[in-house]
TIMARGU-793334 format. One record per residue (C-alpha): residue in one letter; x, y, z. Coordinates in Angstrom, 1 decimal. Example, Ala and Ser with C-alpha at 12.3 -4.5 7.8 and 13.67 -1.06 7.14 Angstrom:
site residu a, x 12.3, y -4.5, z 7.8
site residu s, x 13.7, y -1.1, z 7.1
END
This chain:
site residu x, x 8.3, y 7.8, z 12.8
site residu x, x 7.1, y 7.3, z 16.6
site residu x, x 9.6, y 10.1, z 17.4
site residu x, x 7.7, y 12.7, z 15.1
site residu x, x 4.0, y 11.2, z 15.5
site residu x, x 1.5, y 10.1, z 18.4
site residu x, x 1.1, y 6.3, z 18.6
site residu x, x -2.9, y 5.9, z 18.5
site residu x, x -5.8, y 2.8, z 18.7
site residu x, x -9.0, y 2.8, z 17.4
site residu x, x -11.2, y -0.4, z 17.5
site residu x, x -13.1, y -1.5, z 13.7
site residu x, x -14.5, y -5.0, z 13.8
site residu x, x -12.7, y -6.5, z 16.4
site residu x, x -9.8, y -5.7, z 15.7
site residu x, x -7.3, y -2.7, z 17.8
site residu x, x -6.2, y -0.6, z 14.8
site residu x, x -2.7, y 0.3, z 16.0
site residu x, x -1.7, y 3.8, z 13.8
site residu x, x 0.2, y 7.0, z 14.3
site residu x, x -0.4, y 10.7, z 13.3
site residu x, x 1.3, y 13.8, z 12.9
site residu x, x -0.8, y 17.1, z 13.4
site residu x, x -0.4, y 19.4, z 10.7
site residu x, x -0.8, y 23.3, z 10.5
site residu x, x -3.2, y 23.0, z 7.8
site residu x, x -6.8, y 20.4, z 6.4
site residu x, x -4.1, y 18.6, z 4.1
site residu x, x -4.8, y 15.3, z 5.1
site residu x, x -2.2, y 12.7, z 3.6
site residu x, x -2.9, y 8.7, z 4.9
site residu x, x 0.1, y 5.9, z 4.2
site residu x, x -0.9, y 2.2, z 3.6
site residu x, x 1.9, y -0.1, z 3.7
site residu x, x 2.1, y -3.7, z 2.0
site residu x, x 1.3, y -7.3, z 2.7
site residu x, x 3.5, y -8.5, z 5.5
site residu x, x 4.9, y -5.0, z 6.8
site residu x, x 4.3, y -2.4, z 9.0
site residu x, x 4.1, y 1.0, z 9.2
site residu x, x 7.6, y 1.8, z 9.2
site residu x, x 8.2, y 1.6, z 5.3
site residu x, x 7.4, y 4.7, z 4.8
site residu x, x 9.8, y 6.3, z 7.3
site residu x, x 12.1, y 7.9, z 5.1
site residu x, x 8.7, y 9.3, z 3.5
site residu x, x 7.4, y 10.8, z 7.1
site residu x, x 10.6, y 12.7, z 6.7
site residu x, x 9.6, y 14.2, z 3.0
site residu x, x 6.3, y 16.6, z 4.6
site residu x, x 6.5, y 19.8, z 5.9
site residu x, x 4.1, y 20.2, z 8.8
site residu x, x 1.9, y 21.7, z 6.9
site residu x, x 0.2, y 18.1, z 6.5
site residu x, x -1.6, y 15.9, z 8.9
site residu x, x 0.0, y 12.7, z 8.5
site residu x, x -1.4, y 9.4, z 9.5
site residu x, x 0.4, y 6.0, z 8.6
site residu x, x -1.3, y 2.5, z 10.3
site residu x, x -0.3, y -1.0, z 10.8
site residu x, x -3.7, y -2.5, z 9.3
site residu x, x -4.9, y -5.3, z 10.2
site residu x, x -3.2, y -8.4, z 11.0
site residu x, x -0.2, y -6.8, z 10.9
site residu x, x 2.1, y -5.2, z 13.2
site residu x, x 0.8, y -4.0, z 16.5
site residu x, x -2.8, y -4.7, z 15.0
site residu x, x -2.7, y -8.0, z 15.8
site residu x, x -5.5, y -10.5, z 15.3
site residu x, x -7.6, y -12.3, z 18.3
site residu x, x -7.7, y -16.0, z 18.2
site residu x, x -10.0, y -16.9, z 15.4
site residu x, x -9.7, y -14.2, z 13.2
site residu x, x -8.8, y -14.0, z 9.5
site residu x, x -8.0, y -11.3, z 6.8
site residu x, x -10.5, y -10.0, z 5.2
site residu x, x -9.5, y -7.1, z 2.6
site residu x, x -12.7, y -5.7, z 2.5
site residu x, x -12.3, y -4.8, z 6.5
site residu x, x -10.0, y -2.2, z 5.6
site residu x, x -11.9, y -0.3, z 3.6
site residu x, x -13.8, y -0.1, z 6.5
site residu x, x -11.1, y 0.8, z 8.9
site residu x, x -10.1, y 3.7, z 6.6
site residu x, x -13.6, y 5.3, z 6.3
site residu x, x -13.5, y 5.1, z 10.7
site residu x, x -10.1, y 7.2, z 10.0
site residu x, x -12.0, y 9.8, z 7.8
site residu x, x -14.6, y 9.8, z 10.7
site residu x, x -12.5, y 10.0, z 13.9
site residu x, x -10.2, y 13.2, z 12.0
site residu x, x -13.6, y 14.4, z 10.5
site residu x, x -11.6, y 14.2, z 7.1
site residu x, x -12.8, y 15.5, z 3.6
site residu x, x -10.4, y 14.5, z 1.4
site residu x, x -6.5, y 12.7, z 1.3
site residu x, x -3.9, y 12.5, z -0.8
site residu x, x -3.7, y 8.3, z -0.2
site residu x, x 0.0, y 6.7, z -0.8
site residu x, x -0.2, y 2.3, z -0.6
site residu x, x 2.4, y 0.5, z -1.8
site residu x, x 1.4, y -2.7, z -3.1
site residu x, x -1.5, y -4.3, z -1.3
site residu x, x -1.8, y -0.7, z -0.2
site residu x, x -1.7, y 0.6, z -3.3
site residu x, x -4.7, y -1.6, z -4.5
site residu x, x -6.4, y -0.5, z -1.2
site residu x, x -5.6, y 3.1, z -2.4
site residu x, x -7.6, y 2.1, z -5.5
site residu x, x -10.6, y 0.7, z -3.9
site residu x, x -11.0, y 3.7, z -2.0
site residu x, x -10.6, y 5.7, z -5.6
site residu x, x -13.3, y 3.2, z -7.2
site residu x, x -15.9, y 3.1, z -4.7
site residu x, x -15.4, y 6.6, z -2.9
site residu x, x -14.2, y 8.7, z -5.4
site residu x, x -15.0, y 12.1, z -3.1
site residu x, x -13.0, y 10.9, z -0.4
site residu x, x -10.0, y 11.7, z -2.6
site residu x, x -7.7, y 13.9, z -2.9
site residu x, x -4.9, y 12.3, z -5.3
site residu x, x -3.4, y 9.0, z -5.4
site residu x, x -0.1, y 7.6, z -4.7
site residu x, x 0.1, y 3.9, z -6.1
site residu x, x 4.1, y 2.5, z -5.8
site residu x, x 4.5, y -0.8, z -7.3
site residu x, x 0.8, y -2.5, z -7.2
site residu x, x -1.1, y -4.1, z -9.6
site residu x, x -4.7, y -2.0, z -11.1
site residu x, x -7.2, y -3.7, z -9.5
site residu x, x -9.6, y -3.2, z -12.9
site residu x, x -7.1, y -4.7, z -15.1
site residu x, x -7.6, y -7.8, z -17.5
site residu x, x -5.8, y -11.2, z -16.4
site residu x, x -4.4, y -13.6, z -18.5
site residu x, x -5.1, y -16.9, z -18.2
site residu x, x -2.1, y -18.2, z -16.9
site residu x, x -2.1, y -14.8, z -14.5
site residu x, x -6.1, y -16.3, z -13.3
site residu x, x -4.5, y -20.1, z -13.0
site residu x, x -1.0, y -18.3, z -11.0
site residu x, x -4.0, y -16.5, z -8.6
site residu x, x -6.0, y -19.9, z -8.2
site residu x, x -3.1, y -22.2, z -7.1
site residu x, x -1.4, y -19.6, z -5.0
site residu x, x -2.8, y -20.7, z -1.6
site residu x, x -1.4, y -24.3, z -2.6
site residu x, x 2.2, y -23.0, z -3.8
site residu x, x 2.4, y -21.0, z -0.3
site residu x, x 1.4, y -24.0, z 1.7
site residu x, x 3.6, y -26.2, z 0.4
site residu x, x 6.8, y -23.8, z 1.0
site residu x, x 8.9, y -23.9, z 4.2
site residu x, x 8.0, y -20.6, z 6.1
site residu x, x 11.3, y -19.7, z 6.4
site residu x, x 12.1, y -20.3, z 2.5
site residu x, x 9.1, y -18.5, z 1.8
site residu x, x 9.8, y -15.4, z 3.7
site residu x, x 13.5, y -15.6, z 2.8
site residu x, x 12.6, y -15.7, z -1.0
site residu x, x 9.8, y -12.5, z -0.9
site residu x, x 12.2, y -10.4, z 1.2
site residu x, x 15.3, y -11.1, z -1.8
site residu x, x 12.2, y -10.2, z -4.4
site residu x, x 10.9, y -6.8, z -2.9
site residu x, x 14.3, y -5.1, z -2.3
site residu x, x 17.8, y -4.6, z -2.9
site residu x, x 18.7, y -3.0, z -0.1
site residu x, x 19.9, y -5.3, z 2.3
site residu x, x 18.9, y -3.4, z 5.0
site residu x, x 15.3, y -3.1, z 3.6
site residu x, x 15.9, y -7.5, z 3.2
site residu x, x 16.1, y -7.7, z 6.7
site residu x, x 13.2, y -5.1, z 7.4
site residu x, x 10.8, y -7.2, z 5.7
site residu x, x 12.4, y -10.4, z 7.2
site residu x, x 11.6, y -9.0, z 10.4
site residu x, x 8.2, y -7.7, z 9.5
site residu x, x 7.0, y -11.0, z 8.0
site residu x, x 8.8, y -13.2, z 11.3
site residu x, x 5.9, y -11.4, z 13.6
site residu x, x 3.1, y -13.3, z 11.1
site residu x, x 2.3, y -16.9, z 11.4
site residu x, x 2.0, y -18.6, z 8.4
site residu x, x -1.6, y -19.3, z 8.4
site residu x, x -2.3, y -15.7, z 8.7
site residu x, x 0.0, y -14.6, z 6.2
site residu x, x -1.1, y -17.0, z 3.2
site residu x, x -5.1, y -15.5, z 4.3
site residu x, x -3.7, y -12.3, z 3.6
site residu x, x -2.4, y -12.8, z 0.6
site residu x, x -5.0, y -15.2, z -1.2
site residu x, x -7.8, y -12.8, z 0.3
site residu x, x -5.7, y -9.8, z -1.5
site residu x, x -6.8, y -11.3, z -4.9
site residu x, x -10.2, y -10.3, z -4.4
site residu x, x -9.8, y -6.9, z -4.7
site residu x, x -9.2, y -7.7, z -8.3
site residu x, x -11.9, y -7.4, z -10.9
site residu x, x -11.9, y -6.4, z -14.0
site residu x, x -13.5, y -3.0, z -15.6
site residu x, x -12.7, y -1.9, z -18.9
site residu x, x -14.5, y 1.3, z -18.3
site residu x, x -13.0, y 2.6, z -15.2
site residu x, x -11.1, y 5.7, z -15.2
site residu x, x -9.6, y 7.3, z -12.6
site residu x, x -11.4, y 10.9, z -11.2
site residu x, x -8.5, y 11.7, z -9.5
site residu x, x -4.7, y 12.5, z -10.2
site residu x, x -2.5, y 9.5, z -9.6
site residu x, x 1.0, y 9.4, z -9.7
site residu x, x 2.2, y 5.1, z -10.4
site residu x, x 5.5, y 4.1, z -9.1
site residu x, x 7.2, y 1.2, z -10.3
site residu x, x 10.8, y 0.1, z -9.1
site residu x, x 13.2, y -0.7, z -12.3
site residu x, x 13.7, y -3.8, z -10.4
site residu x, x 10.1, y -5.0, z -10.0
site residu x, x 9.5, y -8.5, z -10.1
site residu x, x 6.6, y -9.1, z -8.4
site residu x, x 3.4, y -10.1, z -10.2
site residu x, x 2.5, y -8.7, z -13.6
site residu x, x 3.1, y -4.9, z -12.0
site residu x, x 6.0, y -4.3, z -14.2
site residu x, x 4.6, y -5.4, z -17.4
site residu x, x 1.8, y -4.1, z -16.6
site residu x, x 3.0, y -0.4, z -15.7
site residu x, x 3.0, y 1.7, z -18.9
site residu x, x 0.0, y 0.3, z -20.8
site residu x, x -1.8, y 1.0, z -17.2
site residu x, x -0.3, y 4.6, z -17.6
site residu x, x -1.3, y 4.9, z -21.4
site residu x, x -4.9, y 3.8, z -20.8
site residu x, x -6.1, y 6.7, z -18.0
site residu x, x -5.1, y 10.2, z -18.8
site residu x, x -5.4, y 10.7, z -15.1
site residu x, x -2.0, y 9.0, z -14.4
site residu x, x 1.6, y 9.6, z -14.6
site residu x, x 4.1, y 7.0, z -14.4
site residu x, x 7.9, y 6.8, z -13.2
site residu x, x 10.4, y 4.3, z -12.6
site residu x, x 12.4, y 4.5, z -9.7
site residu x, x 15.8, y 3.7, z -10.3
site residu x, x 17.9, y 1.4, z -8.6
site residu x, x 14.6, y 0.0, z -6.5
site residu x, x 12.7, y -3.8, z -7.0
site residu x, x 9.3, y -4.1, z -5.2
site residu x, x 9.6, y -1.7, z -2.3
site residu x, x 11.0, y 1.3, z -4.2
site residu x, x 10.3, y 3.6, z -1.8
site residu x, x 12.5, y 2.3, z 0.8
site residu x, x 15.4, y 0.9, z -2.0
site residu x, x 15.3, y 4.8, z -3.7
site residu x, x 13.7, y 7.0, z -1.1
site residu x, x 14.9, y 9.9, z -2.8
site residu x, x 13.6, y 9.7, z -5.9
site residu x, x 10.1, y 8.7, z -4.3
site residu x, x 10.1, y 11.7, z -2.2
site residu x, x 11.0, y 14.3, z -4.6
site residu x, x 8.3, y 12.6, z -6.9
site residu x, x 5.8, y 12.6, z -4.2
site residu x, x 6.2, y 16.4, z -2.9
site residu x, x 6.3, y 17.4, z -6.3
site residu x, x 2.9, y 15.6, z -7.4
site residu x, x 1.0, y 16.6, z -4.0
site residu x, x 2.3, y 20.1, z -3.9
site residu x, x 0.4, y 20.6, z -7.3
site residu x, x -2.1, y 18.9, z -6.4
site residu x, x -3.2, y 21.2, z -3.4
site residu x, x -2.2, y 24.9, z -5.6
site residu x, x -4.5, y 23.9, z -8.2
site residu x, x -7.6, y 22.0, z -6.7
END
Protein backbone atom coordinates (compact mmCIF):
# COMPACT_ATOMS: atom_id res chain seq x y z
CA UNK A 1 0.00 0.00 0.00
CA UNK A 2 2.91 2.71 0.91
CA UNK A 3 3.95 2.23 -2.76
CA UNK A 4 0.58 3.52 -4.17
CA UNK A 5 -0.40 6.02 -1.27
CA UNK A 6 1.26 9.00 0.85
CA UNK A 7 2.16 8.00 4.44
CA UNK A 8 0.42 10.96 6.51
CA UNK A 9 0.07 12.08 10.58
CA UNK A 10 -2.50 13.97 12.05
CA UNK A 11 -2.59 14.48 15.91
CA UNK A 12 -6.45 13.75 17.76
CA UNK A 13 -6.11 13.54 21.54
CA UNK A 14 -2.72 12.84 22.00
CA UNK A 15 -2.26 10.51 20.06
CA UNK A 16 -0.07 10.78 16.25
CA UNK A 17 -2.61 9.22 13.85
CA UNK A 18 -0.28 7.46 11.49
CA UNK A 19 -2.58 6.92 7.95
CA UNK A 20 -2.06 6.83 4.20
CA UNK A 21 -4.08 8.13 1.22
CA UNK A 22 -4.41 7.85 -2.31
CA UNK A 23 -5.68 10.92 -4.36
CA UNK A 24 -8.45 10.08 -6.49
CA UNK A 25 -9.73 11.83 -9.78
CA UNK A 26 -13.02 12.23 -8.42
CA UNK A 27 -15.20 13.30 -4.49
CA UNK A 28 -15.55 9.44 -4.00
CA UNK A 29 -14.17 9.21 -0.74
CA UNK A 30 -13.75 5.51 0.43
CA UNK A 31 -11.96 5.17 4.33
CA UNK A 32 -10.57 1.43 5.46
CA UNK A 33 -10.70 0.51 9.32
CA UNK A 34 -8.81 -2.47 10.13
CA UNK A 35 -9.33 -4.82 13.27
CA UNK A 36 -8.18 -5.21 16.78
CA UNK A 37 -4.56 -5.94 16.83
CA UNK A 38 -3.61 -5.09 13.10
CA UNK A 39 -2.59 -2.54 10.91
CA UNK A 40 -3.39 -1.02 7.99
CA UNK A 41 -2.00 -3.42 5.75
CA UNK A 42 -5.01 -5.93 5.69
CA UNK A 43 -6.59 -4.44 3.32
CA UNK A 44 -3.74 -4.45 0.80
CA UNK A 45 -4.99 -6.68 -1.66
CA UNK A 46 -8.20 -4.31 -1.33
CA UNK A 47 -6.06 -0.97 -2.23
CA UNK A 48 -5.39 -2.96 -5.33
CA UNK A 49 -9.41 -3.43 -6.10
CA UNK A 50 -10.07 0.84 -6.84
CA UNK A 51 -9.63 2.44 -9.81
CA UNK A 52 -8.27 5.94 -9.22
CA UNK A 53 -11.32 7.32 -9.54
CA UNK A 54 -11.52 7.09 -5.53
CA UNK A 55 -9.66 8.86 -2.83
CA UNK A 56 -8.52 6.26 -0.62
CA UNK A 57 -7.49 6.56 2.86
CA UNK A 58 -6.66 3.44 5.14
CA UNK A 59 -5.15 4.25 9.02
CA UNK A 60 -3.40 2.49 11.77
CA UNK A 61 -5.87 3.73 14.60
CA UNK A 62 -4.93 4.13 17.66
CA UNK A 63 -2.74 2.02 19.66
CA UNK A 64 -1.92 0.22 16.86
CA UNK A 65 0.70 0.24 14.38
CA UNK A 66 2.75 3.34 13.73
CA UNK A 67 0.00 5.09 16.01
CA UNK A 68 1.51 4.24 18.98
CA UNK A 69 0.40 5.22 22.46
CA UNK A 70 2.51 7.66 24.98
CA UNK A 71 3.28 6.33 28.30
CA UNK A 72 0.08 6.38 30.15
CA UNK A 73 -2.31 6.07 27.65
CA UNK A 74 -5.19 3.55 27.21
CA UNK A 75 -7.77 2.61 24.49
CA UNK A 76 -10.56 4.19 24.43
CA UNK A 77 -13.12 3.24 21.43
CA UNK A 78 -14.92 6.16 21.59
CA UNK A 79 -11.49 8.26 20.50
CA UNK A 80 -11.92 6.92 17.18
CA UNK A 81 -14.88 8.12 16.40
CA UNK A 82 -13.25 11.15 17.03
CA UNK A 83 -10.22 10.58 14.91
CA UNK A 84 -12.53 9.76 11.94
CA UNK A 85 -14.65 12.90 12.10
CA UNK A 86 -10.83 14.96 12.15
CA UNK A 87 -10.34 12.78 8.71
CA UNK A 88 -13.75 14.14 7.36
CA UNK A 89 -12.38 17.61 8.45
CA UNK A 90 -8.76 17.59 7.21
CA UNK A 91 -10.11 16.05 3.39
CA UNK A 92 -13.26 18.47 3.80
CA UNK A 93 -15.24 15.13 3.19
CA UNK A 94 -19.08 14.82 2.68
CA UNK A 95 -19.66 11.44 2.56
CA UNK A 96 -17.68 7.69 2.42
CA UNK A 97 -18.27 4.53 1.48
CA UNK A 98 -16.65 3.06 5.17
CA UNK A 99 -15.14 -0.68 4.92
CA UNK A 100 -14.03 -2.13 8.93
CA UNK A 101 -13.45 -5.38 9.41
CA UNK A 102 -14.25 -6.49 12.77
CA UNK A 103 -13.63 -3.87 15.44
CA UNK A 104 -13.69 -1.80 12.33
CA UNK A 105 -16.59 -2.87 11.17
CA UNK A 106 -18.42 -2.06 14.55
CA UNK A 107 -16.59 1.42 14.25
CA UNK A 108 -18.19 1.51 10.71
CA UNK A 109 -21.45 1.17 12.56
CA UNK A 110 -21.02 3.74 15.08
CA UNK A 111 -20.38 6.15 12.53
CA UNK A 112 -23.77 4.80 10.64
CA UNK A 113 -25.74 5.14 14.09
CA UNK A 114 -24.73 8.42 15.29
CA UNK A 115 -23.72 10.25 11.95
CA UNK A 116 -25.90 8.81 9.50
CA UNK A 117 -25.05 11.89 6.85
CA UNK A 118 -21.56 11.15 6.97
CA UNK A 119 -22.30 8.06 4.93
CA UNK A 120 -22.06 6.94 1.90
CA UNK A 121 -22.52 2.99 2.16
CA UNK A 122 -21.20 0.47 4.52
CA UNK A 123 -18.78 -2.29 4.26
CA UNK A 124 -19.04 -4.51 7.45
CA UNK A 125 -16.68 -7.99 6.94
CA UNK A 126 -16.94 -10.29 9.79
CA UNK A 127 -18.09 -7.99 12.90
CA UNK A 128 -20.67 -8.27 15.31
CA UNK A 129 -24.06 -5.52 15.03
CA UNK A 130 -23.35 -3.32 17.68
CA UNK A 131 -27.47 -3.00 18.30
CA UNK A 132 -27.96 -6.63 18.62
CA UNK A 133 -29.47 -8.60 21.68
CA UNK A 134 -26.89 -10.68 23.90
CA UNK A 135 -27.56 -13.72 25.42
CA UNK A 136 -26.79 -14.34 28.73
CA UNK A 137 -24.03 -16.48 28.50
CA UNK A 138 -22.74 -14.05 25.44
CA UNK A 139 -23.20 -10.82 28.50
CA UNK A 140 -21.27 -13.35 31.20
CA UNK A 141 -18.49 -14.39 27.96
CA UNK A 142 -18.09 -10.21 27.70
CA UNK A 143 -17.80 -9.70 31.59
CA UNK A 144 -15.06 -12.24 32.31
CA UNK A 145 -13.16 -11.59 29.20
CA UNK A 146 -10.52 -9.21 30.68
CA UNK A 147 -9.87 -12.15 33.32
CA UNK A 148 -9.65 -15.05 30.61
CA UNK A 149 -7.07 -12.70 28.65
CA UNK A 150 -5.07 -12.07 31.75
CA UNK A 151 -4.64 -15.25 32.76
CA UNK A 152 -3.27 -16.57 29.18
CA UNK A 153 0.37 -16.61 28.32
CA UNK A 154 0.91 -13.75 25.67
CA UNK A 155 2.41 -15.81 23.42
CA UNK A 156 -0.53 -18.59 23.66
CA UNK A 157 -2.84 -15.99 23.42
CA UNK A 158 -1.66 -14.34 20.24
CA UNK A 159 -0.74 -17.82 18.84
CA UNK A 160 -4.42 -19.06 19.33
CA UNK A 161 -6.29 -15.61 17.79
CA UNK A 162 -3.90 -15.62 14.81
CA UNK A 163 -5.05 -19.79 14.09
CA UNK A 164 -8.80 -18.35 14.72
CA UNK A 165 -8.95 -15.33 12.18
CA UNK A 166 -7.33 -17.01 9.20
CA UNK A 167 -6.45 -19.87 7.24
CA UNK A 168 -4.00 -18.60 5.27
CA UNK A 169 -0.77 -19.18 6.76
CA UNK A 170 0.67 -16.34 5.42
CA UNK A 171 -2.32 -14.08 6.80
CA UNK A 172 -1.29 -16.40 10.48
CA UNK A 173 1.88 -14.86 10.51
CA UNK A 174 0.56 -11.27 9.46
CA UNK A 175 -1.49 -11.07 12.42
CA UNK A 176 1.33 -12.76 14.54
CA UNK A 177 3.38 -10.06 13.61
CA UNK A 178 0.83 -7.38 13.94
CA UNK A 179 -0.16 -8.43 17.50
CA UNK A 180 3.92 -8.95 18.59
CA UNK A 181 4.22 -4.86 18.25
CA UNK A 182 1.28 -4.63 21.22
CA UNK A 183 2.05 -5.22 24.82
CA UNK A 184 -0.27 -7.14 26.49
CA UNK A 185 -1.64 -4.59 28.75
CA UNK A 186 -2.62 -2.59 25.76
CA UNK A 187 -3.98 -5.21 23.85
CA UNK A 188 -6.49 -6.67 26.58
CA UNK A 189 -7.67 -2.47 27.03
CA UNK A 190 -8.42 -2.78 23.47
CA UNK A 191 -10.34 -5.46 23.46
CA UNK A 192 -12.45 -5.16 26.78
CA UNK A 193 -12.95 -1.36 25.87
CA UNK A 194 -14.30 -2.82 22.27
CA UNK A 195 -17.36 -4.18 24.13
CA UNK A 196 -18.75 -0.90 24.76
CA UNK A 197 -19.59 -0.10 21.60
CA UNK A 198 -22.26 -2.64 22.06
CA UNK A 199 -25.80 -1.76 23.06
CA UNK A 200 -28.72 -2.99 22.21
CA UNK A 201 -31.62 -1.22 19.93
CA UNK A 202 -34.41 -3.09 18.63
CA UNK A 203 -35.42 -0.23 16.57
CA UNK A 204 -32.38 0.66 14.67
CA UNK A 205 -32.30 0.40 11.05
CA UNK A 206 -29.71 1.08 8.90
CA UNK A 207 -30.20 4.47 6.45
CA UNK A 208 -27.59 3.43 4.41
CA UNK A 209 -26.77 0.38 2.06
CA UNK A 210 -24.57 -2.09 3.71
CA UNK A 211 -23.03 -4.91 2.22
CA UNK A 212 -22.09 -7.86 5.59
CA UNK A 213 -19.31 -10.11 4.97
CA UNK A 214 -18.88 -13.11 6.84
CA UNK A 215 -15.98 -15.78 6.18
CA UNK A 216 -17.50 -19.58 5.94
CA UNK A 217 -14.91 -20.10 8.45
CA UNK A 218 -15.86 -17.56 11.15
CA UNK A 219 -15.34 -18.49 14.46
CA UNK A 220 -15.01 -15.62 16.33
CA UNK A 221 -17.72 -14.39 18.69
CA UNK A 222 -21.47 -14.87 17.84
CA UNK A 223 -20.67 -13.09 14.15
CA UNK A 224 -21.44 -16.23 12.39
CA UNK A 225 -24.60 -17.22 14.10
CA UNK A 226 -25.51 -14.05 14.12
CA UNK A 227 -24.98 -13.19 10.27
CA UNK A 228 -28.28 -14.02 8.46
CA UNK A 229 -30.90 -13.15 11.11
CA UNK A 230 -28.79 -9.68 11.13
CA UNK A 231 -29.31 -9.69 7.35
CA UNK A 232 -33.15 -10.71 7.53
CA UNK A 233 -33.89 -7.99 10.18
CA UNK A 234 -32.76 -4.58 8.00
CA UNK A 235 -33.82 -4.45 4.44
CA UNK A 236 -30.81 -2.20 4.07
CA UNK A 237 -28.31 -5.13 4.03
CA UNK A 238 -27.09 -7.78 1.92
CA UNK A 239 -25.18 -10.60 3.11
CA UNK A 240 -22.37 -13.07 1.60
CA UNK A 241 -20.17 -15.64 2.67
CA UNK A 242 -16.88 -15.71 1.54
CA UNK A 243 -15.74 -18.91 0.85
CA UNK A 244 -12.75 -20.55 1.86
CA UNK A 245 -12.02 -17.49 4.55
CA UNK A 246 -12.37 -17.66 8.76
CA UNK A 247 -12.30 -14.20 10.56
CA UNK A 248 -10.22 -12.12 8.23
CA UNK A 249 -11.94 -13.02 5.00
CA UNK A 250 -10.75 -10.40 3.20
CA UNK A 251 -7.23 -11.33 3.33
CA UNK A 252 -8.05 -15.51 3.34
CA UNK A 253 -10.43 -14.79 -0.09
CA UNK A 254 -9.44 -11.44 -1.39
CA UNK A 255 -11.04 -12.14 -4.52
CA UNK A 256 -14.27 -12.75 -3.69
CA UNK A 257 -14.17 -9.60 -1.31
CA UNK A 258 -13.08 -7.40 -3.98
CA UNK A 259 -15.42 -8.40 -6.66
CA UNK A 260 -18.19 -8.00 -3.89
CA UNK A 261 -16.94 -4.77 -2.85
CA UNK A 262 -16.54 -2.93 -6.43
CA UNK A 263 -19.74 -4.39 -7.36
CA UNK A 264 -21.75 -2.96 -4.13
CA UNK A 265 -19.87 0.59 -4.37
CA UNK A 266 -20.05 0.93 -8.03
CA UNK A 267 -23.95 0.94 -7.52
CA UNK A 268 -23.86 2.68 -5.00
CA UNK A 269 -22.28 5.93 -6.53
CA UNK A 270 -24.64 5.44 -10.25
CA UNK A 271 -27.66 5.56 -8.27
CA UNK A 272 -27.26 8.03 -5.25
Amino acid sequence: MENQARHLVFKNINCDIHYWYRKGMTNKWVLFFHGAGVDHEMFNEQFKAFDDTYNLIAWDCRGHGLSRFEQGQKFQFKDMISDCKKLYEIYNIDKAVLIGQSMGGNLAQEIAYYYPELVEKLVLIDCTENTGKLTFIEKCSLKSSKFIFNCYPWKLLIKQSANACANKESVQKYIKNCFERIDKETFIDIMTDLTKCLHYDPEFKFKNPVLLLCGSDEKTGNIKKIAEPWAKSDSNCTLHFIDHAAHNSNQDNPEMVNKLIIDFINVSFITK
